[in-house]
N, C-alpha and C positions, 0 to 999 in steps of 0.2 A: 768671724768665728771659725773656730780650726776644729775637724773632727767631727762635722756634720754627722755621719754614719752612728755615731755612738749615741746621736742621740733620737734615732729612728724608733722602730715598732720594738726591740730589742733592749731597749731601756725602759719605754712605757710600760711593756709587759712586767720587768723587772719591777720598776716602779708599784704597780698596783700587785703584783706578788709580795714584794715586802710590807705592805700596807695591810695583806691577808695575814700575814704573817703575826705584825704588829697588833692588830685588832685582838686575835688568838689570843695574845701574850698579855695583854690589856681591859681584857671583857669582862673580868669581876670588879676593877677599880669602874669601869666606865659606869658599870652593875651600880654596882654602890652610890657614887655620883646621880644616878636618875630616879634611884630610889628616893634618895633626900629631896629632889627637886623636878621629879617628874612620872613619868607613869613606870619607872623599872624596869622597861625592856629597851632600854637603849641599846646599852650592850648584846644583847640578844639579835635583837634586828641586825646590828652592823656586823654581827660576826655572820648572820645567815646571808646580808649581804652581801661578803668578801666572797665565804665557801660557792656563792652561785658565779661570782664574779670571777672565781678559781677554774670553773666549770667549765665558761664557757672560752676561761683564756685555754682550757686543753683543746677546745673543739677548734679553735682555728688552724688554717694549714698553716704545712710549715716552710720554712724560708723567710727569706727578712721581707718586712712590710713597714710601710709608714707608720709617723707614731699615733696616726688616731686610730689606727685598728685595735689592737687593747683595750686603746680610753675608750674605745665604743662599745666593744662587748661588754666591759664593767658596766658600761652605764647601759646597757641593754638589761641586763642582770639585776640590776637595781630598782631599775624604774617597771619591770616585767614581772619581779619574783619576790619584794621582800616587802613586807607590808606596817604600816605604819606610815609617820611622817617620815622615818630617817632614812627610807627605799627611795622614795621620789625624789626627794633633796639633794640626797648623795648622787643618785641618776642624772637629775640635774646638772648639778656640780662638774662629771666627769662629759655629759654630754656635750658639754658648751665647750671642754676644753679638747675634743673630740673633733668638734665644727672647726676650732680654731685654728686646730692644729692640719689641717688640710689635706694635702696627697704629699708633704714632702717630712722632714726631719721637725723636730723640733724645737722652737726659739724663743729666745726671750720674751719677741714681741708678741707673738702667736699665746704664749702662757699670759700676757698681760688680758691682751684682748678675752682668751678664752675665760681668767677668773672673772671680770670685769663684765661680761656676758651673763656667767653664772650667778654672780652676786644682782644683777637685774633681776634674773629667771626667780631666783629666788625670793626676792623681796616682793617681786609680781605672785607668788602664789602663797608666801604666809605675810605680807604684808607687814614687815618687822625692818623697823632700821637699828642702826645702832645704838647703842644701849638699853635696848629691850631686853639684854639677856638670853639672844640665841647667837643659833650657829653664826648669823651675820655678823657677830661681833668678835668672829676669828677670819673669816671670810673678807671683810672689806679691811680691815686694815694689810692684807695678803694681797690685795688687789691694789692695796696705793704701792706697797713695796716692790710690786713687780711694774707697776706702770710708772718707776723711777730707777729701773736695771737701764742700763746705757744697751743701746740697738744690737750692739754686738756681742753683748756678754752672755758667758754660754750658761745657757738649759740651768744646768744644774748649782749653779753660782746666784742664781735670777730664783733658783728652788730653794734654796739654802737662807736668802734675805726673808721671801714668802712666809718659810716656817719658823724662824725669829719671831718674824711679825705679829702674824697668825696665834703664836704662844703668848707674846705678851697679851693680846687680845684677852684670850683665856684667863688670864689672871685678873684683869679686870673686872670680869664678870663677877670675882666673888663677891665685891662689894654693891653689884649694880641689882635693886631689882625687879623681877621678872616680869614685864607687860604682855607677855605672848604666850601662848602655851597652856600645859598645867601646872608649871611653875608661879605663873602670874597669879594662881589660886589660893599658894601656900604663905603667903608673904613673908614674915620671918624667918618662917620653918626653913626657906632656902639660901637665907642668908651667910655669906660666906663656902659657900658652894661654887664651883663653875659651873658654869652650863654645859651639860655634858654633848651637846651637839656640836659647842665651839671647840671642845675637845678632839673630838672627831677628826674635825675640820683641821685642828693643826695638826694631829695625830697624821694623817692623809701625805699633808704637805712636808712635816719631818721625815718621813717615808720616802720621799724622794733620793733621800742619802743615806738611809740606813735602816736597820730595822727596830727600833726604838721599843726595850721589854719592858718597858715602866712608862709611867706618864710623868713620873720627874722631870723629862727633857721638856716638860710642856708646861710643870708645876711652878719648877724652882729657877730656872733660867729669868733672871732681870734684866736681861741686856738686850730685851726687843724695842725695835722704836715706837712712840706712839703713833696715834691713829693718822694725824694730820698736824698742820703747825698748830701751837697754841695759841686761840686769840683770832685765829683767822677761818676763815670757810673750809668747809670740805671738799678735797680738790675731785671729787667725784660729784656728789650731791648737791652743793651750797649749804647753806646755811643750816643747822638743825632748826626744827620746829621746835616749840618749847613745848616740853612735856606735858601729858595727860595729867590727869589728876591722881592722889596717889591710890 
């Protein structure tokens, strides 16, 4: 890989600033989305979130630094200050890929390992696989897509598959539903909705390349790949369980 340096504390930073950015631009659809399917302050939380995770990207010093310095203040920020489930989660998320990401620049395999991390962290503490209708179900298909970038393909190409992926995820959701949550309560009422957590999540990972003002990029796009082959095991998990009752 050529250009190590750009993809240091100087991109990461960048990265989770467009992500503040995006949230901002996106907080009444998110709004809306958690009201049909969840407690209504989705959006809210993620945007107080970003603004702490903006905070404490001002308080670092300056000069270039590795790329987990960032992804660690975010995820200091998160998991320290914003309260609900989508503070720890999101802290979660950025922490693992903080750990991942070590004392040097940032890489393919380093984002594989660190989703692939989070999406454990996660399932370890809301106890949700996929197809339950949450964040998981933009999170782990992001984690197969990076854990099949070739070794050397750069950061943001290996970012770019992720948030493909992570979208189509989202879209599936509408039709799936909800075992976990307060959405699991509503049952029809959420039908046809995404899950505004998997939103997020692909929200996050589109953020890597740009600042995305709508969630079209996340709605309408049909060209992400599925979760795993069809017909065969999950190359993370094995086999699903066969569903609870309805």
């Amino acid at each position: 890989m050529t250009g190590t340096k750009a993809f240091d504390g100087v991109f990461t930073a960048g990265w989770m600033r467009r992500f503040a950015e995006a949230v901002a631009a996106t907080e009444e659809e998110l709004t809306r989305f958690d009201q049909a399917a969840g407690d209504g302050d989705f959006g809210v939380n993620l945007l107080t979130g970003v603004r702490c995770a903006l905070a404490a990207l001002d308080r670092l010093p300056p000069g270039r630094q590795a790329a987990a310095v960032p992804l660690g203040a975010a995820a200091g920020a998160f998991l320290d200050e914003v309260g609900g489930t989508s503070g720890p989660l999101f802290g979660l998320v950025l922490q693992e890929l903080a750990a991942a990401a070590g004392t040097g620049p940032l890489t393919g395999p380093a984002l594989a390992r660190g989703v692939t991390a989070a999406l454990e962290a996660v399932q370890r503490v809301g106890e949700a696989r996929p197809g339950d209708k949450t964040l998981v179900d933009a999170l782990h298909p992001a984690a197969l897509a990076l854990r099949g970038c070739a070794p050397g393909a750069r950061p943001d190409d290996c970012l770019a598959m992720a948030a493909a992926a992570a979208a189509g995820g989202v879209r599936r959701t509408r039709a799936l539903r909800a075992r976990r949550g307060r959405a699991s309560y509503l049952g029809e009422r959420a039908s046809g909705v995404p899950d505004p957590g998997a939103v997020g999540i692909a929200l996050l990972f589109a953020s890597a390349g740009g600042v995305p003002r709508t969630l079209d990029v996340v709605l309408l796009d049909d060209t992400a790949p599925t979760d795993a082959p069809a017909g065969g095991p999950d190359p993370l998990w094995g086999p699903e369980p066969a569903p609870a009752g309805p």
